[in-house]
Each structure stands twice: as C-alpha cells, then as structure tokens.
C-alpha positions, 0 to 999 in steps of 0.5 A: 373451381373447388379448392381442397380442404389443405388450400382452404387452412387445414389444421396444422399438423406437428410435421409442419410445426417441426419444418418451421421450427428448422427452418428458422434455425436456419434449414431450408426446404426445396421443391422436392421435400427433402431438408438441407440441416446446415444451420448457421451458428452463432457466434455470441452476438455480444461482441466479446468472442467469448460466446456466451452472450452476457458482453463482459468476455470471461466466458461464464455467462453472468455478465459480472466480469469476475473481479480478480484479486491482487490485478490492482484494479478493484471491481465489485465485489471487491472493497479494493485490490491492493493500493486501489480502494476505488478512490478513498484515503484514510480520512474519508474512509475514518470519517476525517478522524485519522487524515494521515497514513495509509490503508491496507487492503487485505484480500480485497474484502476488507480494509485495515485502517490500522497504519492511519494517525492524526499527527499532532491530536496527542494520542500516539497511533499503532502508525507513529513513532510518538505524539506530543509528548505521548511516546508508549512504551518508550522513555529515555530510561528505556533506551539505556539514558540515565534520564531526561526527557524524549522529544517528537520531531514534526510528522511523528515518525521519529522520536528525539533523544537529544535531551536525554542524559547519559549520567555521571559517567558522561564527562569521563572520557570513555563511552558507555551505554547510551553515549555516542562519544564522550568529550574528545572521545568521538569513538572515531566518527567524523561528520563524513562517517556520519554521512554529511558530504560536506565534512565539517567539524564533529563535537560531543554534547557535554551533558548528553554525550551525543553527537552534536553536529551541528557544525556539519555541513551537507553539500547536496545529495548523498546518503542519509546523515546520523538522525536523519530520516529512514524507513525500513522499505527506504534506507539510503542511511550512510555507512556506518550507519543503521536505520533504527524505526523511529530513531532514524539513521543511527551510528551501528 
C-alpha cells in the first residue's frame, strides 16, 4: 500500500514546531487536536525558595548572597563586619609590627589599625598611655607637679606620678595643686574611701605629697582602688574616685 507524503516526513511546518515547543512546557494534546495550556510551574529548582535559581536565598539572581553590613559576619566584599575581620589580629594584619591592641572596622570596607602598639619598642602609639620613657605631651610639670620625672606601668596604659614633686608647699600641712594630702592632711580620705575593702592605715608621701598606700590592704572583690587600673567603657572605680584615661582611678 502507498504511504502519503505527511507518512513519509514531510517537511515540518511552524505549526508543529509551536505544539512541540508547548508541549514541552508542559501542554498536552489529545486525539481531537485541541491543547490542554495548564503548564507546570517551577518553583526555583535550587532549593532556596526564593525562585531565582542562583541557591544563595536572597532573591536577586546573582548567586553572591549579598554581605550585609554591621550583621557581624564578614562576607565578600566586605574586608570585615564589626569585631570579624575573617580571622586577623593586629599582628598579622601590621605585618608583626604592632602585635598589641585591636582593629576597627570602618563600614566594612576599610580597617584602621590606629588602636594597634607595640608595647615596650619605646615609641608611644595613638593607643598607649606612654612607653618607656616616651610619654607625649605629657610630663610632671604638665600635670600641676612642681617636677620630677613620669614613670610607665607594665602594659603602657597607665602613666605613674609617684615620682613627681609637689615642691616647697609639700610639707606645709595644706593641699595644693598637684597634692593629693600633705603630712597628716589626708584631705579626709581612708584606705576604705580609696576603695581598698580591707581598711588599712592611709599615709602621705613626704616629698611627693601623694598618697602612699601601701599599708592598705584589699580583702578580694570589690570596686577598683586609687591608681588602679580603669577604662572609660569599664569603670568599677570606688566612690570617690574617678577614672582619668592613662592615670587610673583617681580621688575627684
């Protein structure tokens, strides 16, 4: 029997094209010719739900995830996000040149290293209070001494005034500038006011006319003591007392 010309491959005409191309999307044909347009839809294929099919969930089709500033994780682009700088201290970020302190991140594109020292190489950094025998600005003059000489406590956050002179007035029973007390004048502080929880006997050094304390005694826990350590985010200095950056917790 003859086969028509349609059996035998005919050319293929748009129409058949069109149906196939629908039918792949997802259309069917029945016997009678007509098309069922119900397509399946999809819904991403990358498992985020987002529908965008790049698998990182924000939506925008790039595949990237779209680092977020100040969320405390530091993505790409980003050169860090707040206290995250993908691992890096101050000495590797400066090479081991300022192994001390700590970076900053500003607006996760650039990271100021200025709050970064090297405490005991003499050079006194934006950071320290003073090192060696480098103290800035500063001098026992400068802070209402008479004279003498400034001293660096270990660490280089707090410079020590216990050498500096008060002058001819220290020894006259009344307190001036730059004297915390002045003989038996202790201007009516006590090793408790002074923040030392275990009492104790306070005395006056006779050529500086600073408080010697050292026959105070601390009995654990508590706030901070005159000259002790403080910090202007972490002040637990004793009443009385007030944190002076550099200096400690001195008498207000």
């Amino acid at each position: 029997m003859t086969q028509t010309g349609a059996d035998e491959g005919s050319p293929t005409s748009a129409a058949t094209i069109t149906d196939t191309a629908s039918a792949s999307a997802g259309e069917t044909t029945d016997s009678s010719g007509s098309t069922d347009t119900t397509a399946t839809t999809d819904s991403g294929g990358d498992g985020d739900g987002d529908g965008d099919g790049d698998g990182d969930g924000d939506g925008d089709g790039d595949g990237d995830g779209d680092a977020i500033c100040t969320d405390g994780m530091a993505d790409l682009p980003e050169l860090c996000d707040n206290e995250d700088f993908f691992g890096l201290d101050c000495g590797e970020h400066t090479g081991g040149t300022f192994p001390q302190g700590s970076l900053i991140c500003v607006d996760c594109t650039e990271i100021d290293a200025s709050q970064c020292y090297n405490c005991g190489d003499g050079t006194k950094q934006e950071a320290e209070a003073c090192d060696g025998t480098d103290f800035g600005t500063e001098s026992c003059q400068g802070l209402g001494f008479e004279g003498g000489s400034l001293l660096c406590l270990s660490g280089c956050s707090q410079i020590d005034v216990s050498n500096c002179t008060a002058g001819s007035t220290c020894g006259d029973g009344l307190i001036d500038q730059g004297e915390q007390c002045d003989g038996a004048n202790l201007n009516g502080a006590t090793c408790t006011s002074l923040g030392f929880t275990g009492g104790g006997t306070l005395a006056c050094n006779s050529t500086s006319c600073q408080y010697d304390v050292s026959q105070c005694m601390n009995d654990g826990g508590g706030c901070t003591p005159v000259f002790g350590g403080c910090g202007l985010l972490d002040d637990n200095c004793c009443p009385g007392l007030i944190c002076v950056f550099a200096f400690g917790c001195l008498p207000e």
